[in-house]
C-alpha positions as CSV (number, residue, x, y, z in Angstrom):
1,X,186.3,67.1,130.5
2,X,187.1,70.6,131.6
3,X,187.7,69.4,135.2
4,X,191.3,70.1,136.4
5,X,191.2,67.2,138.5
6,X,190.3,64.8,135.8
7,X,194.0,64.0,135.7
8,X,194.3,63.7,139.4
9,X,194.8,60.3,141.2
10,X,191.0,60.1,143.0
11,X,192.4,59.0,146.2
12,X,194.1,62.6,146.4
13,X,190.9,64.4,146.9
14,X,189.1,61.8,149.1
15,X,191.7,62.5,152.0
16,X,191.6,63.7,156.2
17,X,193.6,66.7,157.8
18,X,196.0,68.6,156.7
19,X,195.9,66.8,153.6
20,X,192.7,68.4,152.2
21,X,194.5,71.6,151.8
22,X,196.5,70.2,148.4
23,X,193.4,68.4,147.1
24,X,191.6,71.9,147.5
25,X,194.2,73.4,146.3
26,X,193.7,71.8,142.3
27,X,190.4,73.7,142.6
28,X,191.9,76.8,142.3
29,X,191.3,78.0,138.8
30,X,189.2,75.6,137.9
31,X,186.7,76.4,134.9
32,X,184.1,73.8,136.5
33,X,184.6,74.7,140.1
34,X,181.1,76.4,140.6
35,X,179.5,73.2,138.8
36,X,181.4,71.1,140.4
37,X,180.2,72.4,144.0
38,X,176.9,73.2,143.2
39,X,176.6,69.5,142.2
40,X,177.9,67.9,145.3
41,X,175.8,70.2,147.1
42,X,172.6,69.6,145.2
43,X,173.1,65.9,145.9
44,X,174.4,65.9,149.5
45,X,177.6,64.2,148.7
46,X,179.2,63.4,151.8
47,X,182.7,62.6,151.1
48,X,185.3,64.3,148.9
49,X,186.6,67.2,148.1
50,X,184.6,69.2,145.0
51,X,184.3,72.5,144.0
52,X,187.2,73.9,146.3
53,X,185.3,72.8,149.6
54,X,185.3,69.6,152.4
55,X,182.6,67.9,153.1
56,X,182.7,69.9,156.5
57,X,182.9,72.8,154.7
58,X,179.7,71.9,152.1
59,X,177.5,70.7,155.7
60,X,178.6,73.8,157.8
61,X,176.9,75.7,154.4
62,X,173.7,73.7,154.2
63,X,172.9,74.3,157.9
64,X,173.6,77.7,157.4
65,X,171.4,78.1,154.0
66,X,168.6,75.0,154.3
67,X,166.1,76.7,152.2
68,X,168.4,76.7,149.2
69,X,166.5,74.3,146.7
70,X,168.6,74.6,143.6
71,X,172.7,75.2,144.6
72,X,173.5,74.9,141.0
73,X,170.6,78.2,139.5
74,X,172.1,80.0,142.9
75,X,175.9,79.6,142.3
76,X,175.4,80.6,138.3
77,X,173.7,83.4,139.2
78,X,176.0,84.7,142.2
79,X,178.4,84.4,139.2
80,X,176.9,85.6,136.6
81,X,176.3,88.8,139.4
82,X,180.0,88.9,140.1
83,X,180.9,88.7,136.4
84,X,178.8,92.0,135.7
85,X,179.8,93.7,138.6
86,X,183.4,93.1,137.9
87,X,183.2,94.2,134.1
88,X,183.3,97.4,133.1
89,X,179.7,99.1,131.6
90,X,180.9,99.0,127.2
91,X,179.1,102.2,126.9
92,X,180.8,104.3,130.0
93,X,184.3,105.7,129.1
94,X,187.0,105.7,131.9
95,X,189.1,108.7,132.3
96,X,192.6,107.1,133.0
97,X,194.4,110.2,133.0
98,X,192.4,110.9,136.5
């Protein structure tokens, strides 16, 4: 439901070329990107865009990780990393003055 594509004509992100730049490109920002990859990953989906990648793209990424056995508990946690990292500590003041 959260999908940005959900309003998107389907055949747009099943496309070749230069076109799979635009159908990529409603991934950006997407709340459900990261679930959306991880689940084409997790079940090999050949065709399509999904989560911001081509199916070029997802295969070149399972050759390069093959002993990845859950996409999905990797991605939410590669996020979950970057979400912390990116967040200030609540209990560490910042001196803005410098």
């Amino acid at each position: 439901m959260r999908a940005v594509c959900r309003t998107a004509d389907p055949d747009e992100l099943f496309v070749d070329g230069a076109a799979q730049n635009r159908a990529k490109a409603l991934c950006t920002g997407c709340p459900v990107r990261t679930e959306c990859l991880a689940y084409a990953l997790d079940h090999r989906i050949e065709h399509g865009i999904w989560g911001g990648m081509t199916e070029r793209e997802r295969r070149a990424l399972l050759r390069r990780r093959p002993l990845v056995t859950s996409w999905r508990r990797l991605l939410e946690a590669a996020r979950s990393e970057h979400q912390r990292l990116a967040s200030p500590d609540e209990g560490q003041a910042w001196d803005v003055a410098g």
